[in-house]
N, C-alpha and C positions, 0 to 999 in steps of 0.2 A: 929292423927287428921283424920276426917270420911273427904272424898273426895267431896267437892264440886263442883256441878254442873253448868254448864253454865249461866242458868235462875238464880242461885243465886250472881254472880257476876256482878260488875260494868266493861265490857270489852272493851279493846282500838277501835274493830269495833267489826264490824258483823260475828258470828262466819260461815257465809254463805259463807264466803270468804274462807273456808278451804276446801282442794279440797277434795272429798269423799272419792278419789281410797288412799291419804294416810292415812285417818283415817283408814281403814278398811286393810290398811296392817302393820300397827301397833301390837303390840302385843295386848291382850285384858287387860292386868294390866295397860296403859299408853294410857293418853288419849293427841290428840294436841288441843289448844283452842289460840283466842285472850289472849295476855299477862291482866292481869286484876290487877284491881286499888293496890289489897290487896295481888301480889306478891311479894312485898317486904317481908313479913312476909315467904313466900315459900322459899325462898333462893335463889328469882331471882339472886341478885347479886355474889354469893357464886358460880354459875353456870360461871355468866362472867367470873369472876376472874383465871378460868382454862383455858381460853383466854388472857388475859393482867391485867394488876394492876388495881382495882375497888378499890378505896377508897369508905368509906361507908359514903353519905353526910347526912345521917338521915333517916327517914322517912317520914319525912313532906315534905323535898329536895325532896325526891325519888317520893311522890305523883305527889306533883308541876311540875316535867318533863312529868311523866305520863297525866298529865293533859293537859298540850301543845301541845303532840302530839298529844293526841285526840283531840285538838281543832283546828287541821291544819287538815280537813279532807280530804278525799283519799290521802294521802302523806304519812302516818305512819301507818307501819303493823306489830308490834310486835309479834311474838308468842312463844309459850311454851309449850314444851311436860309436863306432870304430870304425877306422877306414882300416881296412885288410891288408893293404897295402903296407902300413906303416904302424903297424899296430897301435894306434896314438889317437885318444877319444878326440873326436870333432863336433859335438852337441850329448850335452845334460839335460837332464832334467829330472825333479823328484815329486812325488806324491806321498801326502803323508794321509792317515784318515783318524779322525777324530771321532772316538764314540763319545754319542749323547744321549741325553735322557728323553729331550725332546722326540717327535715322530716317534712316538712306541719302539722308543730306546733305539733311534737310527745313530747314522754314522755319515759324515760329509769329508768327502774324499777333498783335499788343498793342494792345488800345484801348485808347485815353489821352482825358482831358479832353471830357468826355461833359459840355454846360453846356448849358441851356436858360433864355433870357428867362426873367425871374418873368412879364411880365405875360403869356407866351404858355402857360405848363404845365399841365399836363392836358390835351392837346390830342397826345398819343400822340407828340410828334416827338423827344425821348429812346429811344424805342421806336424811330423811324424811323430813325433816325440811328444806332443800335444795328446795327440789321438792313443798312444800307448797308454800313457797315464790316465787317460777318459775311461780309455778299457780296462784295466786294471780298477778304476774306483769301479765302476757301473759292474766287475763279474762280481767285486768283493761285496756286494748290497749297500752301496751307496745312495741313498737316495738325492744326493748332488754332486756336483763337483764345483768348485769354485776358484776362484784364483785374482789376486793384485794383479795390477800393470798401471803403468805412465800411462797416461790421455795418448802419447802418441801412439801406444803399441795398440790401442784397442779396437783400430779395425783389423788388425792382423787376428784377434782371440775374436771378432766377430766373426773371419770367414771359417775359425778352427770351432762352427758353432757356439759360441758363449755368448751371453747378451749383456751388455751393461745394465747391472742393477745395484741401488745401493751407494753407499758410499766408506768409502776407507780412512779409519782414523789410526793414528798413531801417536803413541809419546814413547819417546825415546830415553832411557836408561842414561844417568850422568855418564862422561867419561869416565874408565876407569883403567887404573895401571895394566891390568887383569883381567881379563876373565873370567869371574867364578868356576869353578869344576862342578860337576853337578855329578 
């Protein structure tokens, strides 16, 4: 499949949000962009999955989300690295930012779902894709960024600067046949 370009895709934002210094320390076969409408077909989810369990809910499902989030604007910053080669994503990850009332009405930028290819790792793009999303909260007036991980991942988000602080609790939603729609 020949590599699509920016200008030819429908993208969650503005690929102006990507910060320069990582494009350009990327390799030159892999390009970072906005997550865009038609990576379901790239193997967005096939990417997740080497993070936690992705059930595949379609395509039309997989749009419909896409769609939402681009319709909450500056709140949702998907993106994805692509190998040029094979137009087929090789690392996600997304930022979401939360406005608060706290800090004189701040806003805290949340990484979520940080996955890279097996067969592409060790090849710094977790790091890359780290530092995108850092950049993107910090232009958008973040006054943090923060993010979960496993004890084991945590000195990998210590060398992408983050410090262990805090603790993370969860309760978890019963099973349910469904989904709610929101």
């Amino acid at each position: 499949m020949p590599f699509t370009s920016d200008n030819e895709l429908a993208l969650a934002f503005s690929p102006d949000f990507i910060s320069p210094d990582v494009k350009n320390q990327l390799p030159s076969d892999l390009h970072i962009r906005p997550l865009a409408s038609t990576d379901y077909h790239r193997g967005y989810l096939s990417i997740l999955s080497v993070l936690t369990t992705t059930p595949d809910p379609g395509e039309a499902a997989w749009v419909a989300q896409f769609n939402a989030m681009k319709q909450a604007p500056r709140t949702y910053y998907p993106l994805v690295i692509v190998s040029k080669s094979s137009d087929r994503v090789v690392a996600v990850g997304t930022l979401f930012i939360e406005r608060k009332f706290v800090h004189n009405n701040g806003s805290v930028g949340h990484i979520e779902d940080i996955a890279v290819d097996a067969n592409q790792q060790g090849k710094k793009l977790g790091l890359r894709v780290i530092q995108a999303l850092t950049y993107i909260s910090e232009i958008s007036g973040c006054y943090k960024t923060i993010l979960n991980c496993s004890d084991k991942n945590v000195p990998f988000y210590e060398k992408c600067g983050f410090q262990k602080k805090e603790n993370e609790m969860a309760k978890y939603a019963p099973e349910r046949a469904q989904t709610p729609k929101l």
